[in-house]
MIKOL-279175 format. One record per residue (C-alpha): x, y, z; residue number from 1; residue in three letters. Coordinates in pm, whole numbers. Example, Ala and Ser with C-alpha at 12.3 -4.5 7.8 and 13.67 -1.06 7.14 Angstrom:
// MIKOL-279175
@X=1230&Y=-450&Z=780&num=1&residuo=ALA
@X=1367&Y=-106&Z=714&num=2&residuo=SER
***
This chain:
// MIKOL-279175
@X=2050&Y=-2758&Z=-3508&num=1&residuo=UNK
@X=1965&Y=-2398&Z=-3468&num=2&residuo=UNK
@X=1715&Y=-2233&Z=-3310&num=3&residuo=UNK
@X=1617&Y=-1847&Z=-3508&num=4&residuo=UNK
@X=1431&Y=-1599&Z=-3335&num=5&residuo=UNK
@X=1326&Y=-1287&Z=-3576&num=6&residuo=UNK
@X=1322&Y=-913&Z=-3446&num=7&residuo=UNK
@X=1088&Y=-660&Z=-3584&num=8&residuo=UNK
@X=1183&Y=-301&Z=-3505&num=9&residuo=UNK
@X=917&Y=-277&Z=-3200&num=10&residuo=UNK
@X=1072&Y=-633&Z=-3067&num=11&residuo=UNK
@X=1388&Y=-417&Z=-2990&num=12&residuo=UNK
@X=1139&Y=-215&Z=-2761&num=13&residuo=UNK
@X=989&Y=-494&Z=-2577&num=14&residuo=UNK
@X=1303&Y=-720&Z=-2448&num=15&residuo=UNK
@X=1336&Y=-729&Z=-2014&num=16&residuo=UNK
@X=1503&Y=-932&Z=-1772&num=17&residuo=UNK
@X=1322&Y=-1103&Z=-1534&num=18&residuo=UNK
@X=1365&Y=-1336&Z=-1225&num=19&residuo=UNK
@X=1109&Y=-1616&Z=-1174&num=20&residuo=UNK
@X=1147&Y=-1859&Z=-844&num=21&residuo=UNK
@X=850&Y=-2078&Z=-1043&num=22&residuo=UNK
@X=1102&Y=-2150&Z=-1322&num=23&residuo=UNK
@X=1387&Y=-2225&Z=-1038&num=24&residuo=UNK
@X=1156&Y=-2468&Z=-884&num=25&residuo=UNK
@X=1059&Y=-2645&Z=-1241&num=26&residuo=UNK
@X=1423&Y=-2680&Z=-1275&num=27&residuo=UNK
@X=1537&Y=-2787&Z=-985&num=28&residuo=UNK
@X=1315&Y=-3060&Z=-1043&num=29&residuo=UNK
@X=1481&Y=-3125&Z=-1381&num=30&residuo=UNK
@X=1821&Y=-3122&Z=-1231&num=31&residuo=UNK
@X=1714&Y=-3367&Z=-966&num=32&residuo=UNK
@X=1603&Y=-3607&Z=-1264&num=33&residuo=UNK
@X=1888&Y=-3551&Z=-1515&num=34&residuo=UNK
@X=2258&Y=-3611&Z=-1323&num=35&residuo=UNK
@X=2471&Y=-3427&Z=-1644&num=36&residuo=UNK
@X=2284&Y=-3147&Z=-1474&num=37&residuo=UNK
@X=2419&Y=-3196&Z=-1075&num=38&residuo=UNK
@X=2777&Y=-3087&Z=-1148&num=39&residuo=UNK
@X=2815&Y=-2704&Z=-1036&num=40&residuo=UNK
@X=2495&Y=-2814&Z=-762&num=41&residuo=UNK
@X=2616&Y=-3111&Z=-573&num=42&residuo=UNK
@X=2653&Y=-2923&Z=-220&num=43&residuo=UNK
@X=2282&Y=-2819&Z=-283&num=44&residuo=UNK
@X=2216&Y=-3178&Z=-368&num=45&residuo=UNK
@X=2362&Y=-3286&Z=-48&num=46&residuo=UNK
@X=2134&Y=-3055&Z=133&num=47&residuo=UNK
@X=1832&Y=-3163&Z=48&num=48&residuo=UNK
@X=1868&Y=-3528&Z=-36&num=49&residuo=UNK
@X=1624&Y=-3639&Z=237&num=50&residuo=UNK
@X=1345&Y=-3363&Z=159&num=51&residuo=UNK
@X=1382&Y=-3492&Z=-207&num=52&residuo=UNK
@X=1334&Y=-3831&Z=-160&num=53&residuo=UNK
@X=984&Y=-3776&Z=7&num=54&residuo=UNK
@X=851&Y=-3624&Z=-261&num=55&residuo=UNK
@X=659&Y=-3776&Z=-608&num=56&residuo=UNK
@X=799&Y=-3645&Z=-841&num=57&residuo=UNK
@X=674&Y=-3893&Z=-1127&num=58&residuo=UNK
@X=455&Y=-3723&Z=-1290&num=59&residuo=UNK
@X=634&Y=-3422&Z=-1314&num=60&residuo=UNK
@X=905&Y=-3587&Z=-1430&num=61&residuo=UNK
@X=642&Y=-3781&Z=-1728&num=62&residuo=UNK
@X=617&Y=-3396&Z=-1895&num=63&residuo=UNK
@X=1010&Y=-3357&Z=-1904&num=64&residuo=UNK
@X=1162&Y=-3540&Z=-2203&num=65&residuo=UNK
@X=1517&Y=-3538&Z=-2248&num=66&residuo=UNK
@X=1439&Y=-3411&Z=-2603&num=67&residuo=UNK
@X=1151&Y=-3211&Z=-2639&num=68&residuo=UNK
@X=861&Y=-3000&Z=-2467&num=69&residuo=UNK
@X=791&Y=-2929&Z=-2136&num=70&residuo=UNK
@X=395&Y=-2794&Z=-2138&num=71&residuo=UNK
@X=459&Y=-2424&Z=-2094&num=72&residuo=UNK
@X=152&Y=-2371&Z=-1854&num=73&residuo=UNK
@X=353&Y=-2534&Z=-1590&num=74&residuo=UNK
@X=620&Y=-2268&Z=-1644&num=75&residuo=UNK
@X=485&Y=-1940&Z=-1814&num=76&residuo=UNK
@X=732&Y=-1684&Z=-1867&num=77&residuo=UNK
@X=733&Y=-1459&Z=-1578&num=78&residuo=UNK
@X=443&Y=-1191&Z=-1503&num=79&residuo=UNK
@X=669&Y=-896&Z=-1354&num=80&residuo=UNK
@X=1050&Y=-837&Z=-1330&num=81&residuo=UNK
@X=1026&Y=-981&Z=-966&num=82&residuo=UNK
@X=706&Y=-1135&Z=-962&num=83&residuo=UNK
@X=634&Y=-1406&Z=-609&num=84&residuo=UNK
@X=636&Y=-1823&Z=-634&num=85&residuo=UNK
@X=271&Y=-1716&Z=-504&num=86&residuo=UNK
@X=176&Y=-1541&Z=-780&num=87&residuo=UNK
@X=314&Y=-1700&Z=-1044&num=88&residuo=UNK
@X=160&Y=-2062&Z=-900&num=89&residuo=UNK
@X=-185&Y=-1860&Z=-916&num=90&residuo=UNK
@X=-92&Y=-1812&Z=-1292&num=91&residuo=UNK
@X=-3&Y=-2193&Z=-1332&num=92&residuo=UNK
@X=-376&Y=-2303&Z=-1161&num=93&residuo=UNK
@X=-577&Y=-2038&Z=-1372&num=94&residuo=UNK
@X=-456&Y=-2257&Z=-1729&num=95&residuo=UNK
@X=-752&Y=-2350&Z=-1917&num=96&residuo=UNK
@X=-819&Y=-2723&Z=-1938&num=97&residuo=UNK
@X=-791&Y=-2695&Z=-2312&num=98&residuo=UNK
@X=-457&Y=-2544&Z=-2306&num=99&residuo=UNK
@X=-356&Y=-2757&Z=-2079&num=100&residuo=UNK
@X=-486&Y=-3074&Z=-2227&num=101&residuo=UNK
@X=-291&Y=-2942&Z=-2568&num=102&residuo=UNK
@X=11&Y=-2874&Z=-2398&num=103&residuo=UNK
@X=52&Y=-3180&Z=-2221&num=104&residuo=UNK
@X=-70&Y=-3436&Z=-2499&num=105&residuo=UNK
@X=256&Y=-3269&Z=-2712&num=106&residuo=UNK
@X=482&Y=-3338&Z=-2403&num=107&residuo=UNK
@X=400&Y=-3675&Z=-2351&num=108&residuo=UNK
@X=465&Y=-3764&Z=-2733&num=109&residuo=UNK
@X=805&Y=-3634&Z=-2695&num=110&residuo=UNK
@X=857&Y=-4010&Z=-2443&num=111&residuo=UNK
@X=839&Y=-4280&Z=-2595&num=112&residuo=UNK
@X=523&Y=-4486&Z=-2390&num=113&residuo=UNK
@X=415&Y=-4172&Z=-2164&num=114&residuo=UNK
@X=81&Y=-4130&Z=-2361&num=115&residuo=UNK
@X=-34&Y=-4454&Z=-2318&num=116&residuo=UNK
@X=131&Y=-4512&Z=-1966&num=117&residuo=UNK
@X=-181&Y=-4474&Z=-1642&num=118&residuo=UNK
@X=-20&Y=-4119&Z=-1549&num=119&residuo=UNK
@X=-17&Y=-3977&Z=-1895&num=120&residuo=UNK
@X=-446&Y=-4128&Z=-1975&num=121&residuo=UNK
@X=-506&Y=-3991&Z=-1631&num=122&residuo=UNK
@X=-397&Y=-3633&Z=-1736&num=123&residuo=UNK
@X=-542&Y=-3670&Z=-2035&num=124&residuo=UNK
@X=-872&Y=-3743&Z=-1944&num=125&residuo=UNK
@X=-895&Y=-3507&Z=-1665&num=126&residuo=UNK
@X=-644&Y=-3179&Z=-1777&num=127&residuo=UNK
@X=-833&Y=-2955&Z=-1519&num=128&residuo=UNK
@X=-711&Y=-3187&Z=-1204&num=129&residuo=UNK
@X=-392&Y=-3242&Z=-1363&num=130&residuo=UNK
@X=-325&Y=-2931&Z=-1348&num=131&residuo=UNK
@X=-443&Y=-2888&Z=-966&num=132&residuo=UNK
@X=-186&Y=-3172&Z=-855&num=133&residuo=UNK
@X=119&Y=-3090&Z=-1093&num=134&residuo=UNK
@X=49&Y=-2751&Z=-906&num=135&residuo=UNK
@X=37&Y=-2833&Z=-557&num=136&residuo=UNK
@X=387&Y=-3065&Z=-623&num=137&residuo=UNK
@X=555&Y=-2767&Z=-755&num=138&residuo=UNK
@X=435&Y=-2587&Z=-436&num=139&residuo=UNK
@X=549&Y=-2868&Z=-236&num=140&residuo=UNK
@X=883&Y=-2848&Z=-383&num=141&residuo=UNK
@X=920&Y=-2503&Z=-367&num=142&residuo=UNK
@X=860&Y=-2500&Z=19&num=143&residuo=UNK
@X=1054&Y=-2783&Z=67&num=144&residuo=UNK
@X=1376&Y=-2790&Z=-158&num=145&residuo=UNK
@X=1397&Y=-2384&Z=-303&num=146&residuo=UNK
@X=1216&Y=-2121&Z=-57&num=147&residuo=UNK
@X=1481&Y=-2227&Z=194&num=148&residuo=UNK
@X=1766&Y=-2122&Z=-52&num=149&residuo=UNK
@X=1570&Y=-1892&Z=-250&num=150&residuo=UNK
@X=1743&Y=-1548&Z=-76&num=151&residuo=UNK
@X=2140&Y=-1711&Z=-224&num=152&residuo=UNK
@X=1942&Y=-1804&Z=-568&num=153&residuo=UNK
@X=1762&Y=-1471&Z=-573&num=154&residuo=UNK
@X=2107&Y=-1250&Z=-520&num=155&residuo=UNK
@X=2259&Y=-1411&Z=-763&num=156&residuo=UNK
@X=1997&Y=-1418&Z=-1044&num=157&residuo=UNK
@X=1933&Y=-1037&Z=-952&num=158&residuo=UNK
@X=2346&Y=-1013&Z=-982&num=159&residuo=UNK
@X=2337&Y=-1136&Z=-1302&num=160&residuo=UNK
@X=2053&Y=-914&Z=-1448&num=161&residuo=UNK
@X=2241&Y=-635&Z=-1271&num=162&residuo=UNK
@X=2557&Y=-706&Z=-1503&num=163&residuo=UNK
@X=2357&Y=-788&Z=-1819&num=164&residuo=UNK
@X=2194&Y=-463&Z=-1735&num=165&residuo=UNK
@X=2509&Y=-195&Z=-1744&num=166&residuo=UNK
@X=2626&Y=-390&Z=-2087&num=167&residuo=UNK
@X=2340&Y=-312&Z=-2255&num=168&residuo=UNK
@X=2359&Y=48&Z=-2194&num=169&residuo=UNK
@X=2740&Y=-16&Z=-2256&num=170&residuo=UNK
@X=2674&Y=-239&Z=-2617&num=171&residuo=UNK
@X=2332&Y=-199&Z=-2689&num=172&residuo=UNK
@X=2099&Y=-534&Z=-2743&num=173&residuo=UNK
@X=2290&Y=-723&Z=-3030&num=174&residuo=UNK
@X=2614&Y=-674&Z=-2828&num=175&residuo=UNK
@X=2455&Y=-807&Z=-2553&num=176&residuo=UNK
@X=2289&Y=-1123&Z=-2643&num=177&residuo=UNK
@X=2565&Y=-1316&Z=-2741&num=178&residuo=UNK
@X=2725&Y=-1230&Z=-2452&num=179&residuo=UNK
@X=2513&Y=-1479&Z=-2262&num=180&residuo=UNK
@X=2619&Y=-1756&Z=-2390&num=181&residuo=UNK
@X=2834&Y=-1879&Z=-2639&num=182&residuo=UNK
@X=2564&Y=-2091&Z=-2838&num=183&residuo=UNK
@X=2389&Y=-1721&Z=-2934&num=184&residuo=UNK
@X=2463&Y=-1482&Z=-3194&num=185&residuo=UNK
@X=2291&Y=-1269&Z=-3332&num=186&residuo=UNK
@X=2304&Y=-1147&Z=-3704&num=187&residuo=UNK
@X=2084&Y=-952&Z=-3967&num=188&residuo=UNK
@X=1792&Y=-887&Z=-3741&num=189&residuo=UNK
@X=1793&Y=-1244&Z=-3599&num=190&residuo=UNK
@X=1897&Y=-1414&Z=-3317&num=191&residuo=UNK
@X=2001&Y=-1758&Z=-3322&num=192&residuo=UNK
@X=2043&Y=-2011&Z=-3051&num=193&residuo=UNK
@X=2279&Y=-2371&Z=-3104&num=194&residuo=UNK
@X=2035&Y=-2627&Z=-2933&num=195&residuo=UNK
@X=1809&Y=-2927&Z=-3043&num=196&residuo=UNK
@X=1603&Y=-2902&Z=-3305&num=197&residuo=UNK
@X=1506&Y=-2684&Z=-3591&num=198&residuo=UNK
@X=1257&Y=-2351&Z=-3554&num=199&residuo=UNK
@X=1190&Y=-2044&Z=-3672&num=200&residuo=UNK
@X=970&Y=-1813&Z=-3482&num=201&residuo=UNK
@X=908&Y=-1450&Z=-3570&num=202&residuo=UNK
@X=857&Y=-1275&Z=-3223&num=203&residuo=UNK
@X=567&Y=-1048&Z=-3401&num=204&residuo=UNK
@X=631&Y=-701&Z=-3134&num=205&residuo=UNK
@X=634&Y=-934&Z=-2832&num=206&residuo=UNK
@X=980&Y=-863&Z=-2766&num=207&residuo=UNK
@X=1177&Y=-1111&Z=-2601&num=208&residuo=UNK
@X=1203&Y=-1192&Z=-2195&num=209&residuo=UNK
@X=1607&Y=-1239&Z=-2094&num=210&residuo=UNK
@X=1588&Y=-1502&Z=-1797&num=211&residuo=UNK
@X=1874&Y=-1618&Z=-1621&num=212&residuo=UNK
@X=1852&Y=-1913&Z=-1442&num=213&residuo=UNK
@X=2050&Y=-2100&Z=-1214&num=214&residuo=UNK
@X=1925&Y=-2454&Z=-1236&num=215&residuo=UNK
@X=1889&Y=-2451&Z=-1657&num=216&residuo=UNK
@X=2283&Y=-2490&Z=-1675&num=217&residuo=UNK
@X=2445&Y=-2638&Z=-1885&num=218&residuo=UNK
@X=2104&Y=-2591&Z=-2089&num=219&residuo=UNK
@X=2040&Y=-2288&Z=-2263&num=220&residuo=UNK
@X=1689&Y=-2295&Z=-2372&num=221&residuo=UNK
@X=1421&Y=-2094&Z=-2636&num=222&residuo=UNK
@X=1079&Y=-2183&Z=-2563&num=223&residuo=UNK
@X=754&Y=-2050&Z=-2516&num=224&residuo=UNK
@X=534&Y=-2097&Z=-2811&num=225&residuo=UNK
@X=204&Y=-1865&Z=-2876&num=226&residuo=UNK
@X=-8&Y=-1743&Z=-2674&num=227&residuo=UNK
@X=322&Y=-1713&Z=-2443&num=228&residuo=UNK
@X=578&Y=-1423&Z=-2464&num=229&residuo=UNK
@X=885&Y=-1596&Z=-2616&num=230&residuo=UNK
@X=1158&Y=-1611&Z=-2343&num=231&residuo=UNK
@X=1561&Y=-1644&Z=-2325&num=232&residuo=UNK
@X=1680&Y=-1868&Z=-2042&num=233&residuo=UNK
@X=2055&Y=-1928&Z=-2014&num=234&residuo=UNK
@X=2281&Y=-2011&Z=-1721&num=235&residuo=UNK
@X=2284&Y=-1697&Z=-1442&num=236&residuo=UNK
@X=2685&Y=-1608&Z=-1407&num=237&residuo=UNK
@X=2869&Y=-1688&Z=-1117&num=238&residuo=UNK
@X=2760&Y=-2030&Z=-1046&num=239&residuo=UNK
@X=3010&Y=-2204&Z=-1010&num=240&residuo=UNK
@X=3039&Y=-2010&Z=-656&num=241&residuo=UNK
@X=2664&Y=-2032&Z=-568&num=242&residuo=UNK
@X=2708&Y=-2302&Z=-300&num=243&residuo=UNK
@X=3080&Y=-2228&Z=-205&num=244&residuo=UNK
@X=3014&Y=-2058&Z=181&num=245&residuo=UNK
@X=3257&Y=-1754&Z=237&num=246&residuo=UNK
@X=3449&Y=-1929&Z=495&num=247&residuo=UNK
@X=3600&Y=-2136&Z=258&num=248&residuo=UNK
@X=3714&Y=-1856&Z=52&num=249&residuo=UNK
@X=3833&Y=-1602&Z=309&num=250&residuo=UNK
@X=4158&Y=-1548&Z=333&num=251&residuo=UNK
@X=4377&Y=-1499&Z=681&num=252&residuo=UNK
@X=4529&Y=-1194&Z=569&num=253&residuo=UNK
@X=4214&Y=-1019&Z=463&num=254&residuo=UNK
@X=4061&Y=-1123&Z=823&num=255&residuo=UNK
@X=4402&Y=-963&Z=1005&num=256&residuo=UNK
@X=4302&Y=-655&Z=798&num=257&residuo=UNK
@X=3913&Y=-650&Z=833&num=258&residuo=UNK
@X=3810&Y=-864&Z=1137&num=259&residuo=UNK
@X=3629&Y=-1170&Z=1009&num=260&residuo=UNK
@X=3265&Y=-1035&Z=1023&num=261&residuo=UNK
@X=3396&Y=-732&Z=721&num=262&residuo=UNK
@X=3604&Y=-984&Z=590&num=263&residuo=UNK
@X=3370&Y=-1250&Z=530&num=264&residuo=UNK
@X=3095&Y=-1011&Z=385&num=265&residuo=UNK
@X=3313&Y=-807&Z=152&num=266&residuo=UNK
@X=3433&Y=-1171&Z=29&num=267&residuo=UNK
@X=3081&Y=-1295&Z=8&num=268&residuo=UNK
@X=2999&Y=-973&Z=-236&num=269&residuo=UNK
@X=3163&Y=-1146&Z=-566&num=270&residuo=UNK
@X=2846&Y=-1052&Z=-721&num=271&residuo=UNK
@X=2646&Y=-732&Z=-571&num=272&residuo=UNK
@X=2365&Y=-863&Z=-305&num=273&residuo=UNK
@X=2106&Y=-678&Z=-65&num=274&residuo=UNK
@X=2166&Y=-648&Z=366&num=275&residuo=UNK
@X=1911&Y=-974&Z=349&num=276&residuo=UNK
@X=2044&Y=-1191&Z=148&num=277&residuo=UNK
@X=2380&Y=-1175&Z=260&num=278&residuo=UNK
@X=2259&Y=-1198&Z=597&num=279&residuo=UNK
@X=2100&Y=-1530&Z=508&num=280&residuo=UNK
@X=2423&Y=-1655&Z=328&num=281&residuo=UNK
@X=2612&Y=-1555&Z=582&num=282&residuo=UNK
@X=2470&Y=-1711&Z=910&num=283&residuo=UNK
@X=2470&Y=-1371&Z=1063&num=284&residuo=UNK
@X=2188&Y=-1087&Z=1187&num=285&residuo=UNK
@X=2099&Y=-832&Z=945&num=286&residuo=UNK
@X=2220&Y=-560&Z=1198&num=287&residuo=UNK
@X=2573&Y=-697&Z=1224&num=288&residuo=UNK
@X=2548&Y=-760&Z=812&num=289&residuo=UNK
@X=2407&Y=-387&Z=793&num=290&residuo=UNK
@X=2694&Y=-240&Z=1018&num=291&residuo=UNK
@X=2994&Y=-422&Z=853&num=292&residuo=UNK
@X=2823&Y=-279&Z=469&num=293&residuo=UNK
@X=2798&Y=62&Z=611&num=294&residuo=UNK
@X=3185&Y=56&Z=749&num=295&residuo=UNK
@X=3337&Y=-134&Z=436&num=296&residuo=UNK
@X=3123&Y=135&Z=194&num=297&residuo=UNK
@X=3247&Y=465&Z=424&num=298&residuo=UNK
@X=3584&Y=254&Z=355&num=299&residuo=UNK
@X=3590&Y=283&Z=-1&num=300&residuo=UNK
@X=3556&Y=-54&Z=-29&num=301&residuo=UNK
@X=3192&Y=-60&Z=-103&num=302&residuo=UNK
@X=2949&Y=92&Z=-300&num=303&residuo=UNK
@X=2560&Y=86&Z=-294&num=304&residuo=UNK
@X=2314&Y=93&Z=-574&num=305&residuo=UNK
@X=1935&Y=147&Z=-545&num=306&residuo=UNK
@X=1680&Y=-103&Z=-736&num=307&residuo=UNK
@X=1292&Y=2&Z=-673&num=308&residuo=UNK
@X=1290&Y=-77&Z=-280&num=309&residuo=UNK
@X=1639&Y=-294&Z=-273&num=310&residuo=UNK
@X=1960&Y=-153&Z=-193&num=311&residuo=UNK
@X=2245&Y=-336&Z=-329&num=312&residuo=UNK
@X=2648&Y=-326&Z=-243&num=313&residuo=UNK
@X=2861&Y=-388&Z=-495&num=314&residuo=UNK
@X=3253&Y=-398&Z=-434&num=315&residuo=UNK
@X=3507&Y=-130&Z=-609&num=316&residuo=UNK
@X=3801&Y=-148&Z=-773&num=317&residuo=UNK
@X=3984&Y=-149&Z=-454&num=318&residuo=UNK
@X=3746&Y=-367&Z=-268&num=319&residuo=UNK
@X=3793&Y=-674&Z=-583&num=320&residuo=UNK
@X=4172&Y=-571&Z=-547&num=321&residuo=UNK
@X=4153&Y=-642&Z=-142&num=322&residuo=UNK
@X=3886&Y=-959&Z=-178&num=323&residuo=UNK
@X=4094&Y=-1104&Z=-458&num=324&residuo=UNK
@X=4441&Y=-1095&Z=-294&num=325&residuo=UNK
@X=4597&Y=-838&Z=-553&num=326&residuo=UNK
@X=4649&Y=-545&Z=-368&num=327&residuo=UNK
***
């Protein structure tokens, strides 16, 4: 059943992209729930299976039905384009008992059992601590299952809004929406998204927030009901290589050509990245990361591309044609 989200003329004016390590973190805890969802994160899930299994994650788990709402106060869309885990948290433990109450009664109805269970009264009756606890688990998982990855997650998410960012300017707004995933089109003003259920929400000069996500796949979802901004997630591109590590796809020849230190970071650049976080994916220093970028871009290989205070590399046409095998 389809899911319609109506543009006014302003809403054209007020769509971003955003990044938000909160919503990595809620679902992350989703995927470790749902196993339709492990398939492109199983080397992740490898990872961390022992962190994961000494945390509670019940009554997290209580406010996300297979089929319905998750109470948006545990997941607001994001403040800023790059906003922290810290300050989006802060966001999370400033929710109003009322709203939270309100949010949370409609997620428990959508589980059959959860209102009336001892988790779901307790949260009930006491919304304000609810909301403490439910915060200081996410903050538990984030330290313990995301920060640690959080520089490969970033890079890629930041990769992706990179991309979505040059088609816009290439196909303007309704070229690029249905571009993110095949379950939206847009038509007449409207944009339309194939999931559960059946709504209709006019977005009223809010404009829309584009957030790809890593952890969502295969899930693309439309959420976010008043007083919250409505907000786009859909499945970040280039995940099915997030966990691969480069050694596994460098080849011999390239290293004969390169050296393996170039080699491995022009192959780990399949989507455009910063000195840091390839340095984290990589295993190496960020002066040896830094001096390999520097050669591979005086090479012709690379090029660099400035974002606010980040400096990203991005492969050319001759660096995809060396990475790839094809020249």
């Amino acid at each position: 059943m389809p899911f319609h989200l109506l543009f006014r003329e302003d809403d054209l004016l007020n769509c971003r992209f955003a990044v938000s390590p909160l919503w990595e973190t809620h679902a992350a805890v989703r995927t470790l729930k749902h196993p339709e969802r492990h398939g492109y994160h199983s080397a992740w899930l490898r990872r961390i299976r022992g962190a994961a299994a000494e945390l509670e994650l019940g009554p997290l788990w209580l406010l996300m039905p297979r089929r319905g709402n998750s109470p948006d106060c545990l997941m607001p869309p994001p403040i800023g384009p790059a906003a922290s885990f810290e300050e989006e948290i802060a966001a999370v433990r400033a929710t109003r008992p009322e709203v939270a109450r309100a949010e949370i009664a409609r997620s428990l109805a959508d589980t059959p059992g959860a209102t009336g269970s001892p988790a779901g009264r307790a949260m009930l009756d006491d919304p304000a601590r609810a909301v403490r606890e439910l915060a200081d688990t996410m903050e538990t998982v984030w330290h313990a299952l995301v920060e640690p990855v959080w520089p490969r997650l970033r890079a890629l998410l930041e990769a992706d809004v990179s991309f979505h960012s040059r088609r816009l300017a290439e196909v303007g707004l309704a070229g690029l929406l249905p571009e993110l995933d095949r379950r939206v089109a847009w038509s007449a003003g409207g944009l339309t998204i194939d999931s559960r259920g059946e709504h209709v929400r006019e977005l009223g000069g809010r404009g829309l927030v584009l957030l790809p996500s890593a952890f969502t796949w295969p899930d693309v979802v439309s959420s976010f009901d008043p007083p919250w901004q409505p907000t786009l997630v859909y499945p970040a591109r280039g995940i099915g290589g997030l966990w691969t590590e480069p050694s596994e796809h460098t080849s011999q020849a390239l290293v004969r050509l390169l050296g393996r230190g170039r080699a491995a970071v022009l192959a780990a650049l399949a989507e455009p990245a910063t000195t840091t976080a390839l340095a984290h994916r990589l295993g190496l220093a960020p002066s040896s990361v830094s001096a390999h970028l520097s050669t591979l871009r005086d090479a012709g290989l690379l090029v660099t591309h400035r974002y606010g205070h980040q400096v990203r590399y991005e492969r050319t046409p001759l660096g995809i044609a060396l990475a790839s095998g094809a020249a």
